[in-house]
Backbone as a ProteinNet text record, in pm:
[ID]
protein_1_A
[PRIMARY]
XXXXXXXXXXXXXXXXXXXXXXXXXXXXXXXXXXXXXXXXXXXXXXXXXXXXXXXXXXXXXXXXXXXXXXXXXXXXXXXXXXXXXXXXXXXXXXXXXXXXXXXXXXXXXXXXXXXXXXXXXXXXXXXXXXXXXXXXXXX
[TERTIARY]
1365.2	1315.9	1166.6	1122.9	943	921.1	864.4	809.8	664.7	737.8	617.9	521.4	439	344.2	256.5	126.9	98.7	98.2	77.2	11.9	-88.3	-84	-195.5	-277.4	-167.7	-247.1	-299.8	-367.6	-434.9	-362.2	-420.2	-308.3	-232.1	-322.2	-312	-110.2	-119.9	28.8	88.4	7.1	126.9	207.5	359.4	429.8	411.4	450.9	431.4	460.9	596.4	663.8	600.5	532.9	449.2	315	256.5	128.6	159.4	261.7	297	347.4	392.2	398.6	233.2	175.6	29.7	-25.9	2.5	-87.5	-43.7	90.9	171.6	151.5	119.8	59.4	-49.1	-155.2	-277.2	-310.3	-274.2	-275	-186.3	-47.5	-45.4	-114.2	-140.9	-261.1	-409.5	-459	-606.1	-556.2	-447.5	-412.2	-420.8	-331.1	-302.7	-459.2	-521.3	-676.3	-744.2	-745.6	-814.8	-769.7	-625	-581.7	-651.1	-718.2	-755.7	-674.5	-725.7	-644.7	-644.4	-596.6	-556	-550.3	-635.1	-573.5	-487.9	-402.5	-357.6	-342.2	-482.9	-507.5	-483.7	-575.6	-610.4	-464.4	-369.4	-228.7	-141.9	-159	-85.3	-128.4	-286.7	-341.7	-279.1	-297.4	-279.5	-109.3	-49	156.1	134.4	148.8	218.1	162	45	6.5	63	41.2	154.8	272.2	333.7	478.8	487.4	415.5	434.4	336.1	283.5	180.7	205.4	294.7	367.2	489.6	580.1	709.5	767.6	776.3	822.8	853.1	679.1	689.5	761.3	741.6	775.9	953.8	998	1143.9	1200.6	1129.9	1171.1	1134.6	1062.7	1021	1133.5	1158.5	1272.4	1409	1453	1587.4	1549.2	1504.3	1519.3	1527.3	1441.9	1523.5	1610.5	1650.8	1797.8	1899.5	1862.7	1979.9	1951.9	1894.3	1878.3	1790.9	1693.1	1677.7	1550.2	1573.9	1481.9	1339.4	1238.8	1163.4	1001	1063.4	1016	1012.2	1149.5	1207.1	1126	1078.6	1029.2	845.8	830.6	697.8	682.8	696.1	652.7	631.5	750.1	778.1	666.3	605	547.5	419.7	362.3	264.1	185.5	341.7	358.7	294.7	361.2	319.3	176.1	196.6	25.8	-99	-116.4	-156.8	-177.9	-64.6	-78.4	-129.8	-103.2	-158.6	-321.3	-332.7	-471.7	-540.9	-503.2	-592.3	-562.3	-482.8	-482.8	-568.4	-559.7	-602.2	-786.5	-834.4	-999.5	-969.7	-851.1	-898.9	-920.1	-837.3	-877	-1039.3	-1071.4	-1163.8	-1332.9	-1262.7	-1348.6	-1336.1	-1271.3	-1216.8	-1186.3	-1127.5	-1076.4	-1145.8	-1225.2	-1277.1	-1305.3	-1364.1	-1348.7	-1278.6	-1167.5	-1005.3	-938.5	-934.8	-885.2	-943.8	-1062	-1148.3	-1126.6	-1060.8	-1076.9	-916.7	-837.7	-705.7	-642.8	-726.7	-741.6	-785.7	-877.6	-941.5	-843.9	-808.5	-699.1	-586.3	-539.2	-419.1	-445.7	-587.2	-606.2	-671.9	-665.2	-710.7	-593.2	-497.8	-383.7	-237.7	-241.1	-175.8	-6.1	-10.2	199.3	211.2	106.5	133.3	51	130.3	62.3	82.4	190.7	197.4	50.1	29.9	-95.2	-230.5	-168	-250.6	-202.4	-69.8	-37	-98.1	-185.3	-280	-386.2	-441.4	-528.7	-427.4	-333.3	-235.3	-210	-120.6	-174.9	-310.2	-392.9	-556.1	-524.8	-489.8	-551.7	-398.3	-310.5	-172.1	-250.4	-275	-336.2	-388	-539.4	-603.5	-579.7	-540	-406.9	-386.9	-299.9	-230.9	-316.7	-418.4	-518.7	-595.2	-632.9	-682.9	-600.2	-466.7	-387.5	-390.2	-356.1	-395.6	-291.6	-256.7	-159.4	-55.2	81.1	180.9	168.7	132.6	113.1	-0.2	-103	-158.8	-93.3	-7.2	126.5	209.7	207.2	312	278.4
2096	2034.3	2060.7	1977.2	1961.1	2070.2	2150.7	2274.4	2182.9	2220.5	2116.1	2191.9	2320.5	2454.5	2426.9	2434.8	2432.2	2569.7	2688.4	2797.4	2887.9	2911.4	3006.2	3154.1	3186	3284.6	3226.7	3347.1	3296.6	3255.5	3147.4	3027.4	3171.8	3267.9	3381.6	3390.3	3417.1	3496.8	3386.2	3237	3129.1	3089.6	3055.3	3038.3	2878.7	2853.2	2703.2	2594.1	2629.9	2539	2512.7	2608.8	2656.2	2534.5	2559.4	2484.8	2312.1	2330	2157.8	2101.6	2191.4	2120.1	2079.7	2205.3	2192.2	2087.8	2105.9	1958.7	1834.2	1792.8	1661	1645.2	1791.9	1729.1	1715.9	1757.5	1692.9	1575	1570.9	1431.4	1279.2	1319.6	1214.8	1242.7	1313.1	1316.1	1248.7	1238.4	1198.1	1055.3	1001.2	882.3	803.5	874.9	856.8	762.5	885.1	889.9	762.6	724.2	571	513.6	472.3	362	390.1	246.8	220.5	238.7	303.8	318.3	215.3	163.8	51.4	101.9	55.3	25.5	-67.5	-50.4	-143.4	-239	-270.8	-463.2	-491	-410.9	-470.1	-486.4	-378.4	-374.9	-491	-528.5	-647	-769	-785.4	-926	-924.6	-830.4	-876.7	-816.4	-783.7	-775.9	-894.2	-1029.2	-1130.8	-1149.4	-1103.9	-1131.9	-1019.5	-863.4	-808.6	-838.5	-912.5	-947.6	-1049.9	-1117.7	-1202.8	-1163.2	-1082.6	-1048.2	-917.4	-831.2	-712.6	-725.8	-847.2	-832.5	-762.4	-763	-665.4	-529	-494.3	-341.3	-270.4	-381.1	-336.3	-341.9	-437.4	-417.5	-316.7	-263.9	-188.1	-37.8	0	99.4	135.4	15.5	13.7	52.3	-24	10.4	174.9	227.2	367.5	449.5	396.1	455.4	413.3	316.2	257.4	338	352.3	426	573.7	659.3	766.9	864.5	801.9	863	961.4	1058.6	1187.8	1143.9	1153.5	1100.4	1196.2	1224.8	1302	1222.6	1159.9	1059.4	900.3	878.5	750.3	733.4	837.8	823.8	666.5	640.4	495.2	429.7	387.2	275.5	292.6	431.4	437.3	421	455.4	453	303.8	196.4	76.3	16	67.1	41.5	10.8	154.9	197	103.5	77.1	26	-144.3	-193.5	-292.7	-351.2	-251	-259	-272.9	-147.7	-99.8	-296.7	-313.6	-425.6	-549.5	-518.8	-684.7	-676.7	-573.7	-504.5	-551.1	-528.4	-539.2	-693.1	-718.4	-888.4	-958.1	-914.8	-992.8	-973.5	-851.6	-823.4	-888.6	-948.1	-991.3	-1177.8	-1231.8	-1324.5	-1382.4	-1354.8	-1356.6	-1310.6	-1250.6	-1165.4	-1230.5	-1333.7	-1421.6	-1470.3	-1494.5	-1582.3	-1465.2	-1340.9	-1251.8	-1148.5	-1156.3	-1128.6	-1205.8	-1343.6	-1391.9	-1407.9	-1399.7	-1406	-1284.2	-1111.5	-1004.1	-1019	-1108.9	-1102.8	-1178.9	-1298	-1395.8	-1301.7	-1202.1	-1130.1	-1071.8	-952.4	-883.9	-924.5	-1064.6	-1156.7	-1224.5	-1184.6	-1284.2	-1199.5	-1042.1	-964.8	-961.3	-1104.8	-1134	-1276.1	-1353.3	-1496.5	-1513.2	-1397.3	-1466.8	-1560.8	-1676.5	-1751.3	-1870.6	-1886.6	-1919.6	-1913.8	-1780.9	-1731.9	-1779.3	-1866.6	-1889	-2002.3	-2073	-2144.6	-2074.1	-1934.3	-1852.1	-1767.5	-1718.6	-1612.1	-1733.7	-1875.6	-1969.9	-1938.1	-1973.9	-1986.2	-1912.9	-1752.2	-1611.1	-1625.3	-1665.2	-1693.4	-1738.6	-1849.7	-1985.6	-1909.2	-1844.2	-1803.7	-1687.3	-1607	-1487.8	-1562.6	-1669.9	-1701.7	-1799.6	-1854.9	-1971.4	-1865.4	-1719.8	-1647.3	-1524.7	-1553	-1526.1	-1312.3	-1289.4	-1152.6	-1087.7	-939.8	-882.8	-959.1	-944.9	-941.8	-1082.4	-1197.9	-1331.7	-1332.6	-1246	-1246.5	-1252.9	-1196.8	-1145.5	-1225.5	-1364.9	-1473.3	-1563
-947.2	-824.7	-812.2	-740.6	-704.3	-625.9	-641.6	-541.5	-437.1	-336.6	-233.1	-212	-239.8	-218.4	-367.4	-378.2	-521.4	-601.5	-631.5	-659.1	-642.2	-547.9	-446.7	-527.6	-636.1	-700.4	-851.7	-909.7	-1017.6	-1080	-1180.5	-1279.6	-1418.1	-1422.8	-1539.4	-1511.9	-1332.5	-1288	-1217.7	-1255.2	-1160.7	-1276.2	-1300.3	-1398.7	-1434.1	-1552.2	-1594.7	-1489.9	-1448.2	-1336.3	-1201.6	-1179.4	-1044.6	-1116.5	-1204.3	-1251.1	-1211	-1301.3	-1322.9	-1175	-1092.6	-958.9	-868.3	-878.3	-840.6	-889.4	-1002.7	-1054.4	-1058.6	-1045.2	-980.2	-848.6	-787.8	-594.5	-594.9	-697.3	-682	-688.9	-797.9	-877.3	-806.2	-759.9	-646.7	-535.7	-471.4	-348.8	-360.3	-511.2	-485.9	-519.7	-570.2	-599.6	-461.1	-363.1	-284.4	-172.7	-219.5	-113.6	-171.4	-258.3	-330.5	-240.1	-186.6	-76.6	39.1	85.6	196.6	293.3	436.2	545.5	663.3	681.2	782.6	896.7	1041	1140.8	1143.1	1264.5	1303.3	1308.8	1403.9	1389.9	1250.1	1112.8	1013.4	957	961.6	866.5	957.4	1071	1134.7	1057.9	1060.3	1015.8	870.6	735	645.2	637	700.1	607.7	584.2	627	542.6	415.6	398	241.7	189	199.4	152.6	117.5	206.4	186.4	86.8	64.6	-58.7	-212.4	-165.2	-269.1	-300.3	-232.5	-320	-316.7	-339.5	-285	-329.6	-504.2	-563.1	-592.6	-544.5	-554	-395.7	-286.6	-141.2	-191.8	-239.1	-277.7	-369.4	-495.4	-543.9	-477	-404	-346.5	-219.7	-129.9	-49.7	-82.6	-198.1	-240.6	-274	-318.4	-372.8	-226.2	-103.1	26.6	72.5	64.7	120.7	49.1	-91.9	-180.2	-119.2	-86	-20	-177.9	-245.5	-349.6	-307	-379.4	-307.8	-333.7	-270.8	-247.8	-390.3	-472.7	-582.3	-689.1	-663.7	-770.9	-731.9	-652.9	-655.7	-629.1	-725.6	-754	-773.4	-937.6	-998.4	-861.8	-769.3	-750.1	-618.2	-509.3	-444.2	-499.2	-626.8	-691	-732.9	-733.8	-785.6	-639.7	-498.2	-379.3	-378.5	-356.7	-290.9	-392.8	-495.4	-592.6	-588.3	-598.5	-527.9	-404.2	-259.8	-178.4	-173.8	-213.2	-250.9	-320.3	-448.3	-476.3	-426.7	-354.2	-292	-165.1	-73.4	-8.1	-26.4	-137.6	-202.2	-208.5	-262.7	-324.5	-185.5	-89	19.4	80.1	103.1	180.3	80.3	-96.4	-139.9	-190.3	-150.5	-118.7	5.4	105	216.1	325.7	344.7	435.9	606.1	533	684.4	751.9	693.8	775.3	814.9	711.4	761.4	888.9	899.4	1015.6	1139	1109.7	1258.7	1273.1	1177.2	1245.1	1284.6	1219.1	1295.4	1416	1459.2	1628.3	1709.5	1650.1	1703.2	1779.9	1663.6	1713.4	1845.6	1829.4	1958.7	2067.7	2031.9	2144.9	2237.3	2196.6	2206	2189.8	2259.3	2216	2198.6	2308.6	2380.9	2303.6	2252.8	2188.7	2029.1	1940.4	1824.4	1789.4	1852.7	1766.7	1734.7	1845.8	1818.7	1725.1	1650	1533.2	1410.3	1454.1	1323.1	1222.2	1270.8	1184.2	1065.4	1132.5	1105.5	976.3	1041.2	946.6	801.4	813.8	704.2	591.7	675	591.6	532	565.9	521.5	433.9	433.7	346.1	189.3	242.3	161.7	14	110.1	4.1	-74.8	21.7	-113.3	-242.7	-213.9	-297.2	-391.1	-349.1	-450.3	-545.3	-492.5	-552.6	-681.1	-637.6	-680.6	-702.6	-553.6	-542.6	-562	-612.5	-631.1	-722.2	-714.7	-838.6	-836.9	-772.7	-784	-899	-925.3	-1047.3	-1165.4	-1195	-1286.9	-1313.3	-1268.9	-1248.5	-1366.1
[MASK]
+++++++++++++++++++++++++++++++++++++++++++++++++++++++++++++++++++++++++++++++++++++++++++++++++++++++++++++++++++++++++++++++++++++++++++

């Protein structure tokens, strides 16, 4: 099992097992820190491109919690996540930046009737997909 503590004393008297955990929590932790952090507004405006532009990895990452799989064990598939997120995440903000900027304002302009945003959420759909961001690259 994953020891969740890394090794606090010198590496001379930390045992192999003790090392290799330290350095699997490092190492997913700075992985981790590359992903951009989302407010709110921003993670509302872009899920639907998520949702079609990581479907895969959001599905395979899910089933391994639905199945109740210890959460040690689903590195890949969180790694597969975050990763994806992460560059679609850039592809938009380098592609997209403007539709996704105003159908972010649309929303918090409009906090009880998005539907109204749904012309804007489209555009910012649209071009995900013309640019072909995340696993739609892969297709």
């Amino acid at each position: 099992s994953l020891l969740l503590f890394p090794c606090l004393i010198p590496a001379s008297r930390c045992s192999p097992r003790r090392r290799t955990a330290a350095h699997t929590i490092q190492k997913t932790m700075s992985a981790a820190a590359e992903a951009p952090i989302l407010t709110s507004s921003e993670l509302n405006a872009i899920s639907s491109v998520y949702s079609m532009c990581c479907n895969k990895a959001t599905a395979d990452y899910t089933e391994g919690k639905r199945q109740k799989v210890h959460p040690g064990k689903l590195a890949t598939e969180r790694e597969a996540l975050e990763s994806c997120t992460a560059h679609t995440y850039a592809g938009v903000r380098a592609n997209c930046a403007e539709m996704m900027d105003s159908y972010q304002q649309c929303l918090l302009d409009n906090p009880r009737k998005w539907k109204v945003c749904n012309g804007l959420r489209d555009s910012l759909d649209t071009c995900a997909i013309q640019n072909k961001l995340g696993e739609i690259g892969k297709m």
